[in-house]
Every structure is written in C-alpha cells, then in structure tokens.
N, C-alpha and C positions, 0 to 999 in steps of 0.2 A: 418490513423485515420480519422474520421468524422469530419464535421465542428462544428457542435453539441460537441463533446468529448473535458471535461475541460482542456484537454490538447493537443486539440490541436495545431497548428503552427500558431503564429502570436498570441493570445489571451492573455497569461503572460510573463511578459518583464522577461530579463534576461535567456542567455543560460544555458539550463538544462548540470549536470554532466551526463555523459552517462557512463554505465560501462557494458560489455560484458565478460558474464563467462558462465560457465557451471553450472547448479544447481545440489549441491551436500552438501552435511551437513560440508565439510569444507571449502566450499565458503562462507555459511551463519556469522563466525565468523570475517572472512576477510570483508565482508562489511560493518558488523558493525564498525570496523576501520575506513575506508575506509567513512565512511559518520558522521566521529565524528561532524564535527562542524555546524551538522544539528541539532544535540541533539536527545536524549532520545528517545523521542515516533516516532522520524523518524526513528531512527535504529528500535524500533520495529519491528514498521508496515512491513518495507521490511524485516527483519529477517523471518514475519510470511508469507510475500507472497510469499518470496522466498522457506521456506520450506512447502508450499500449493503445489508449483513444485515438486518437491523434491518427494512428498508424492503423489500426488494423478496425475502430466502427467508423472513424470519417473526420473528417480537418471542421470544426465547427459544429460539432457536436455540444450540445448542454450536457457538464458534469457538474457533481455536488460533491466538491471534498468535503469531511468532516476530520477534524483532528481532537483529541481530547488527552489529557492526561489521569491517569488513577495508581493513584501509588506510584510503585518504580516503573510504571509501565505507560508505553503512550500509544493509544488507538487508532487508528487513521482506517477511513474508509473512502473510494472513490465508487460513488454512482452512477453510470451512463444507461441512456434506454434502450443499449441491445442485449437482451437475454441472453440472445443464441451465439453470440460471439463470446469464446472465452479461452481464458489466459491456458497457457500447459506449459509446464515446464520441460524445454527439452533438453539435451543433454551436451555435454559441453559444446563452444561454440567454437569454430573455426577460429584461427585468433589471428587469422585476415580479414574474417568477415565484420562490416562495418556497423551490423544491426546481431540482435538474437541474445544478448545477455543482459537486458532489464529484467526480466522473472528470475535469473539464477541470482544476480546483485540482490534482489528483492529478498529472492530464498537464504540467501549467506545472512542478512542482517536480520531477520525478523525471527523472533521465537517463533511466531506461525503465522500462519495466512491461509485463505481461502476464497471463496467465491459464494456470493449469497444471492441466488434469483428469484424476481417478483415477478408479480405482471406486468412486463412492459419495461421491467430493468434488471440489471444485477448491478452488486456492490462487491466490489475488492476489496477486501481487510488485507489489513495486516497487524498484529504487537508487536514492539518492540522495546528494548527496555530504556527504560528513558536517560535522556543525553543532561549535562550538565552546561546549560548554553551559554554558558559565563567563560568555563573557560575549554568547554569541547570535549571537555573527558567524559567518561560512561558512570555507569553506578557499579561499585564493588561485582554487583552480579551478574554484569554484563561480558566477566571476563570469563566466565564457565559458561555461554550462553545454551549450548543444548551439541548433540553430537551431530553426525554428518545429515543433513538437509533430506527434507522428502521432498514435497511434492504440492501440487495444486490441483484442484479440480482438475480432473481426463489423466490425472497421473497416478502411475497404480500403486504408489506410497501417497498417496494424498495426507493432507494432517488439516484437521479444522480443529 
C-alpha cells in the first residue's frame, strides 16, 4: 500500500483482524459472523465488497479482509489481485433491478472510501464510524455523519 492510503502501516493504532478466504457467496455469510462485534454497517460494507468480487473479478478468487478499529472509527479494507477491475459508483438504481446498489449502501454508510492499487492488486477501503455491538446503536457522531455522498475512484466526486 502507499503512504498516502488511510490504511496504511503505522497511521491507526491497533492491529487490524486479517482474515484470508476465497470469495465465494458462501464466504460472504461467514464473515459476517465472523466480524459481529464490529456491528451492522461493518458487516455490510464487507458483505458488499466481498460480493463486488464475487461478481465482477471471479467466484473463487483469494481476498484479504482487514478490519481494525481506532478511535470512533472502524477501518476495513478488502484485497483482491485485479488492479484493473474497479468499483464506480453509479447513479440511482432501478428499484426492480435485482443487483447495482452495494457501492451506493457502501457510499450512504461510510464517512469515505476509496480504491488503493499495487502491483498485481487493489484494496477497497472504507471508514466508518464505529457501531456499538452490544447493543447496535452508533457513537454520538454517527448521527451527523457528513452531507450528500460523492463518489469512488472513476467518479468525478471521488473522496479518498
């Protein structure tokens, strides 16, 4: 990762949880498990980045989630090894269509997000503010979280 990239090494205290699998539609159920005491909109977000894999670089694909917490805020990065495939967010979805709103779900809960590429991967971040997993509520500051949503890498509000 870059020194630039909000996640990378040395920038937020406390070691991230790392977890190595294969992206596959019954991996997505097990991580949610698997990062309960993150709360609600953390499982999301990686539910939807995980099946953004899944869907668009290939069923059985090696991803690296990372999750971490620092302060009010909780990090999560998903890793897969296609560079040149990446996320955009498009613009509202049909609300028959049965696919196309994991980046906008993604985009409504996260202070920000982005797209970080190496050689031979990128990482999807995102912040969020962190959840209370006891009993599901947010932190005080979750309830102003920022005004109307940009964008991701290829979108011409983008926000890193």
């Amino acid at each position: 990762m870059h020194d630039h990239h909000p996640l990378a090494a040395g920038r937020f205290v406390g070691p991230p949880l790392t977890l190595e699998l294969l992206a596959t539609p019954a991996a997505v159920p097990r991580l949610r498990g698997a990062l309960r005491a993150y709360g609600i909109d953390v499982r999301l977000c990686v539910s939807e980045l995980v099946t953004n894999v899944v869907r668009h670089v290939g069923e059985g694909v090696p991803v690296t989630v990372r999750v971490w917490r620092d302060g009010g805020r909780v990090r999560v990065g998903v890793t897969d090894p296609e560079p040149g495939v990446l996320p955009v967010l498009c613009g509202a979805s049909d609300a028959e269509a049965e696919s196309g709103r994991g980046l906008v779900l993604l985009d409504a809960l996260a202070v920000r997000w982005g797209v970080d590429r190496g050689p031979g991967c990128k990482t999807v971040w995102c912040e969020l503010f962190a959840e209370d997993a006891e009993d599901g509520g947010t932190t005080a500051e979750r309830s102003g979280r920022r005004g109307p949503s940009a964008g991701a890498l290829g979108h011409p509000s983008a926000r890193s």
